[in-house]
N, C-alpha and C positions, 0 to 999 in steps of 0.2 A: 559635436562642436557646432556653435552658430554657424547657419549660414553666411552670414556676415563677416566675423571673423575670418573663416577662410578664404572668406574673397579676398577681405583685404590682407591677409597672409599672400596669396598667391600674386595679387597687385604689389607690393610691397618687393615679393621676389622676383619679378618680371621687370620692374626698374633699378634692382640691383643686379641684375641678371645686363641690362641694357645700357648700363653704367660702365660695369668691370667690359663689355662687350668693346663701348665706344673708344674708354681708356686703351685697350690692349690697340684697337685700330689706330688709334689717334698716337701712341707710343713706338707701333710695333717697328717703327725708321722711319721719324719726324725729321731729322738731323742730319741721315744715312752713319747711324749711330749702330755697331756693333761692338756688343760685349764676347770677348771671350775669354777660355781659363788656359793659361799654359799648362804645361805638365809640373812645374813647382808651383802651381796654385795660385800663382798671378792671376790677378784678374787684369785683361788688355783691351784698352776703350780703342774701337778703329773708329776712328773719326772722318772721314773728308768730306769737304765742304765744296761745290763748284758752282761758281757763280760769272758773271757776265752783266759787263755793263756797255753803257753807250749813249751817245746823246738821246736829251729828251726829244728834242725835234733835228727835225732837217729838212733842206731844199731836193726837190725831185729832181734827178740828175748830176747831184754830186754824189762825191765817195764819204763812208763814214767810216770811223776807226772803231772797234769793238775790240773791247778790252776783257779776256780770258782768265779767271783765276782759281786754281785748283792748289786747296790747303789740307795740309794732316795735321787735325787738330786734338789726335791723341795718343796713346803714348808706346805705339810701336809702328814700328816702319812699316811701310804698305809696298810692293814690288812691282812691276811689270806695268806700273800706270798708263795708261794709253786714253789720250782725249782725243772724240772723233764728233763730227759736224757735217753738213751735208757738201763743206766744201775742202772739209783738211783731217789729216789724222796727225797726232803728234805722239811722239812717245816720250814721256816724259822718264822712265824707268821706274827707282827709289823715289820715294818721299819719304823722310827723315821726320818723327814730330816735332811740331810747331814748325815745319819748312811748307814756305808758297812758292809755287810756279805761275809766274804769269807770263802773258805775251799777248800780241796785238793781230788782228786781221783788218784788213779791208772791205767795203762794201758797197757797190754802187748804187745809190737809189733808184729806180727805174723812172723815166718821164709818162706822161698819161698817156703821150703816142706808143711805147714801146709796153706798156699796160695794152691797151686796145691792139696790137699785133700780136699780142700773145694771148691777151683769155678774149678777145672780141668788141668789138666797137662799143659796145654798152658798157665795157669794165673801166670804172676808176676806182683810185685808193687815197683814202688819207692817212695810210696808216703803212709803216714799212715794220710786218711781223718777224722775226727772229727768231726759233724754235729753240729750246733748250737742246745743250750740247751732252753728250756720253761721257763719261769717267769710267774706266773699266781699269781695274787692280786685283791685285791678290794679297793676301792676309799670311802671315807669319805661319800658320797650318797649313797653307797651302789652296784655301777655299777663296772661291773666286766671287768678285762683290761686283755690282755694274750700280750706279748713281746716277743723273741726272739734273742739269742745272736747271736754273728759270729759266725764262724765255723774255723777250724783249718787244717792245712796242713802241715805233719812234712817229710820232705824231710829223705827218708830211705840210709843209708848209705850202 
């Protein structure tokens, strides 16, 4: 065979080889999308969704409201739910498909004085970070799933 030829065979298989690669990473819980099969050959999407919102900005020294929402958006109930945060744990139990649970926290912005008492005289921020919250459930077999919201960025005024 050309040399050629099999270069461009082996080129050819190295971009579909890096293709199928990207697709299965880019697939493998885009959504926190699990498929699985009952024992009567259902097929069962676990679907949940958690997400968090909250103002785009705010003033340094007041409190902000962050809004919590953790959805089953597929079509068997999820068990043992528990949303955890670096400042609450809640357990939500059941989620029921298509049922959301939401609820609200609090958050004080810090001032630049109480910035600079805690990371040091040079430390300012404009920016109040939020980390993304835990979702931890269990699946109708009994296998245990852990998810992961966004995270948040409130531009400091």
């Amino acid at each position: 065979m050309d040399k050629r030829i099999f270069a461009l065979i082996i080129v050819i298989f190295l971009i579909v080889a890096g293709v199928v690669a990207f697709n299965y990473m880019n697939n493998s819980k885009p959504d926190n999308n699990t498929n699985i099969t009952n024992t009567s050959s259902e097929t069962i999407n676990i679907i949940v969704v958690a997400n968090q919102t909250g103002p785009a900005t705010a003033k340094k020294g007041e409190n902000v409201t962050i809004n919590y929402i953790v959805s089953n958006k597929g079509n068997s109930d999820v068990f043992d739910v528990i949303v955890r945060s670096q400042g609450f744990e809640k357990k939500i139990g059941t989620l029921k498909p298509n049922e959301t649970k939401e609820f609200q926290e609090k958050y004080r912005i810090p001032t630049d004085e109480e910035v600079k008492e805690d990371f040091g005289s040079n430390s300012m921020s404009d920016t109040f970070f939020i980390g993304g919250f835990g979702v931890s459930f269990t699946d109708l077999n009994g296998n245990k799933h852990r998810i992961t919201s966004n995270s948040l960025e409130i531009k400091l005024l």
